[in-house]
N, C-alpha and C positions, 0 to 999 in steps of 0.2 A: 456289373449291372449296366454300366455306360452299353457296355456290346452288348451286353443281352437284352436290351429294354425295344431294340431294335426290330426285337419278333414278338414281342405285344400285339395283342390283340389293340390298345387304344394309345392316344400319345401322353408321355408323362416328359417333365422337365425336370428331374430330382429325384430323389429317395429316404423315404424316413426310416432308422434303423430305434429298435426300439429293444430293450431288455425285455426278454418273453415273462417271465415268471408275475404273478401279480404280484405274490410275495416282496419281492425281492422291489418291483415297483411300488411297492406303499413305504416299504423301508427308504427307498432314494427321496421319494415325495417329489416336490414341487418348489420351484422359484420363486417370484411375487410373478413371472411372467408365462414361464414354460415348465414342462416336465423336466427333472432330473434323469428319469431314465428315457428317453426320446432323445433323438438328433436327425436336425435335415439337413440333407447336403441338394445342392442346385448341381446339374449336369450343366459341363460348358456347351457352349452355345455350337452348334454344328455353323461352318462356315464355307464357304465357296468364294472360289475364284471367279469372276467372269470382265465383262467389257464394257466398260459407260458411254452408252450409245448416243447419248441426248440430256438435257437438262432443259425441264420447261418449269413452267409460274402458275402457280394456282390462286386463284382469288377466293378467301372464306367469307362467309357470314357476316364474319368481324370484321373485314378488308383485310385481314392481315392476308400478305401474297409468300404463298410457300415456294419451295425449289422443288420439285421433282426428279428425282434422277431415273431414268430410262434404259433400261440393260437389257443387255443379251440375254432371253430365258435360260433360266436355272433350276435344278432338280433342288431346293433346299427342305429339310426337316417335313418333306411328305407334299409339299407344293410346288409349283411351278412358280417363280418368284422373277419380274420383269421390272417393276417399279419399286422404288423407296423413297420417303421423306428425307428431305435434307434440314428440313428444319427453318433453316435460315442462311444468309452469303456468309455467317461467321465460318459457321461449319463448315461450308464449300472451301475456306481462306483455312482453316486449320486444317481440314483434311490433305489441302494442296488438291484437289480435284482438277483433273484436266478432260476435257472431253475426249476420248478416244483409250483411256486410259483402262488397265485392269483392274479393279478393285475386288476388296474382299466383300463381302455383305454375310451380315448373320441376322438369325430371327431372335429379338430382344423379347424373354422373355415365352421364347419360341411362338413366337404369333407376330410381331411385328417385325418385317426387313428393317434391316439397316446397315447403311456402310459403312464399316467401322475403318479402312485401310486401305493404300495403293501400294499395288504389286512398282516399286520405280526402277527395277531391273528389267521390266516389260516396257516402260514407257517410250514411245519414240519419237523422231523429229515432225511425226504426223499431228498430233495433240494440239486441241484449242484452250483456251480458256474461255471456264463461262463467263459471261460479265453478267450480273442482276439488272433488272430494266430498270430503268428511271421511270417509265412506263407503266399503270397497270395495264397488262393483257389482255383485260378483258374492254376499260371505256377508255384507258387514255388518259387517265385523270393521272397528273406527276404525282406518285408516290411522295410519301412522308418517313421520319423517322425519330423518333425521340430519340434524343443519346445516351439514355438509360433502358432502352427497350435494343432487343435484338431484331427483332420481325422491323419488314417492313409493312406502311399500310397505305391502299388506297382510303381517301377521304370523303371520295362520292357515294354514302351512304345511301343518299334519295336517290341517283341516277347509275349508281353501276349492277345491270342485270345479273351478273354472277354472287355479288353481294343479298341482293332484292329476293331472288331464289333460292337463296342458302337460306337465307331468315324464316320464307315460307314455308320452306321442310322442314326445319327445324320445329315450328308454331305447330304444326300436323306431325312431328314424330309421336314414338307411346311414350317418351317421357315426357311429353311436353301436351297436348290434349290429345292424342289419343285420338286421332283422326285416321278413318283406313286410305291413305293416299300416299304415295313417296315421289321421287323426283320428279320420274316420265309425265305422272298427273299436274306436277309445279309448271313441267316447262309445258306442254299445250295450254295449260289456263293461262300461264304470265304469255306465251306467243300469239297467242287470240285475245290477247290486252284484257282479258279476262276477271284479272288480280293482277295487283300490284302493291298490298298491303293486308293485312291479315282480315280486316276489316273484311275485306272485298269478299272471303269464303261466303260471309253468312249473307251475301246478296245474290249469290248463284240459285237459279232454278234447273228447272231440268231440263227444260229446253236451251240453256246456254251449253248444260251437260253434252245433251244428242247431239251437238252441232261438232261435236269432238268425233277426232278419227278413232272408231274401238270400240265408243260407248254405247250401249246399248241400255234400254230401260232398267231392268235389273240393277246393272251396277251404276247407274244413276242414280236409282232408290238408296243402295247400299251407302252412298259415298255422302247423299244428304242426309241420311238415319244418323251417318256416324257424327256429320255437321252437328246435326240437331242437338243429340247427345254428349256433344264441349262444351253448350252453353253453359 
């Protein structure tokens, strides 16, 4: 089934094998948890070789500043796969990550990359190490780190842009109220000093809308209906 699942028509990550007969299934019964007659097995994770091109720093919501690793495009498990989380410099320091190096990466889970390995028979005298910045990326503000926490965080909550606009996307996602807007909409409002706290959506009219590159009355109305409609 590993080879065969290959020519599906859609993607699976596993296989449930089940006793066909009911019969014979009412006889096995049940656990406190699962069926007696059912078993799942997870298919291994498909993996690839390729080339750690780059390591950059993300700044979240939270401040916490993620690693990036930057690869050579890869065919994995039906995608094109260039980017992965690193998590944190723990990872980068257990992995042994060197920039220039081959690693493996596989989809955890089959949706998320991740680099699980370094090819160190490929490794050569070329390779850097990354250093994590003492820096955030994005304002500059010296990074923090508890030494019970792995992440590290910028601390300029009020003043770091990447932070200020992670929180605004987040207040307009559909788990959160449920506003029709995402990123592209965060960074024109917060670049035209528009917003800069969630507060600030429910002071937009439509005229501060039109002054936007794109926007037209329509989806002016649209995007204060949906306003309206969080309160």
């Amino acid at each position: 089934m590993d080879a065969e699942r290959k020519n599906l028509p859609f993607a699976t990550d596993g296989i449930v094998l089940k006793v066909n007969s009911l019969r014979q299934q009412k006889n096995l019964g049940y656990t406190a948890k699962s069926p007696r007659w059912a078993i799942a097995y997870k298919f291994k994770a498909e993996r690839v070789c390729t080339r750690l091109n780059e390591v950059t720093y993300q700044v979240g919501r939270t401040g916490a500043v993620t690693p990036v690793a930057n690869m050579e495009p890869v065919q994995l498990a039906g995608t094109i796969v260039k980017r992965a989380s690193l998590h944190n410099s723990d990872i980068i320091s257990q992995l042994d990550l060197h920039i220039g190096d081959m690693v493996y990466v596989e989809k955890g889970g089959e949706i998320i990359p991740k680099i699980t390995g370094v090819e160190l028979s490929q490794r050569t005298d070329k390779v850097t190490v990354p250093h994590f910045p003492t820096l955030c990326p994005d304002c500059g503000t010296p990074l923090v780190k508890d030494e019970e926490e792995a992440k590290s965080f910028c601390p300029n909550q009020s003043g770091c842009p990447t932070q200020i606009k992670g929180r605004l996307v987040h207040f307009l996602s559909r788990k959160a109220m449920n506003v029709i807007a995402g990123d592209a909409t965060v960074d024109q409002l917060f670049n035209k000093a528009l917003v800069w706290n969630v507060a600030d959506f429910y002071d937009l009219t439509k005229d501060h809308l039109l002054t936007l590159e794109g926007w037209k009355e329509r989806s002016a109305d649209r995007f204060l209906k949906s306003l309206q409609e969080s309160r």
